[in-house]
N, C-alpha and C positions, 0 to 999 in steps of 0.2 A: 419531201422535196430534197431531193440529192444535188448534189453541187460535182458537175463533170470538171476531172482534172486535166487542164488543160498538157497538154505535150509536145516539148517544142522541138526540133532537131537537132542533130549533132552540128551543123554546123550553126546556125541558130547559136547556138550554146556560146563557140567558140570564137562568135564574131562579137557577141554581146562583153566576152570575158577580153580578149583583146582589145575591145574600145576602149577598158578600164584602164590596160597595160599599157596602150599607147595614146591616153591623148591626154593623160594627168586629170581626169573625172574623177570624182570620186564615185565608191562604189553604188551609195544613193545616188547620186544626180543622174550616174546611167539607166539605174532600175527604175527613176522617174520616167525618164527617157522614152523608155521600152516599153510601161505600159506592167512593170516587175514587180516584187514585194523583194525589197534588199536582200533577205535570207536566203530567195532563190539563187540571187544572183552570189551573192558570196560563196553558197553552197556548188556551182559552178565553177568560180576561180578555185576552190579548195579539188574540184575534180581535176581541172587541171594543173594545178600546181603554179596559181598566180597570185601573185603579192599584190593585195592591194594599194593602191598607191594614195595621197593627201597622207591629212592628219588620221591617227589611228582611232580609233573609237574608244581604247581604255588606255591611260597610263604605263607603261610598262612597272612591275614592280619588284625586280630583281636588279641586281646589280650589272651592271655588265663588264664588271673588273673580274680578274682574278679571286679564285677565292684568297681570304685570309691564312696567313700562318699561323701555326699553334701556338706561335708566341703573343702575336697578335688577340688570339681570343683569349688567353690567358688571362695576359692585361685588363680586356673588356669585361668579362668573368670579374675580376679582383676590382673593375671602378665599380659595378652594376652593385656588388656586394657592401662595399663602401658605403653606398647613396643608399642602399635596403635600407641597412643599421642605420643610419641616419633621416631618414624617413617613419621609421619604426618610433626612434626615439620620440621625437613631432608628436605623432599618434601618441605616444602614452603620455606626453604633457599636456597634449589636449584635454586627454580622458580625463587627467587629474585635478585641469584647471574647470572641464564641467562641473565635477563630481562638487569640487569648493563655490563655485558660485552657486551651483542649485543650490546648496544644502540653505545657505546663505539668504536664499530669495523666499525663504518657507516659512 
């Protein structure tokens, strides 16, 4: 049992991708719409070069400043390494406050 790929038009395509552009849908509610599985429909705005519009699906996770100065990560570099050593130290009075209460408990 094969599953026929359906095929829609070009202009089909381009009327589905502009309902997104113009009427503030998001890209689900249109693909509901249509009868569409979202990927297709996305994978059409990306053919033609449409943004889709609402809230975005993921987070963005880069900055969108400027990158930083070399002095700048210098700085960050030199707190990061600060708080290591100081992190480090933690860790080895832990270990050593283990090491005395086990012995302790035996």
């Amino acid at each position: 049992m094969s599953v026929q790929r359906r095929v829609f038009p070009e202009s089909f395509k381009r009327e589905a991708v502009d309902r997104i552009a113009n009427s503030g849908l998001t890209a689900g509610a249109v693909a509901r719409e249509l009868g569409l599985h979202e990927t297709v429909l996305r994978r059409w705005m990306t053919q033609f070069g449409v943004q889709a519009t609402g809230t975005p699906r993921r987070p963005t996770t880069q900055a969108s400043s400027p990158s930083p100065s070399p002095s700048d990560l210098a700085a960050e570099v030199a707190r990061l390494r600060r708080e290591n050593g100081q992190f480090r130290m933690e860790r080895d009075i832990l270990k050593k406050a283990a090491l005395i209460f086990g012995a302790t408990s035996r």
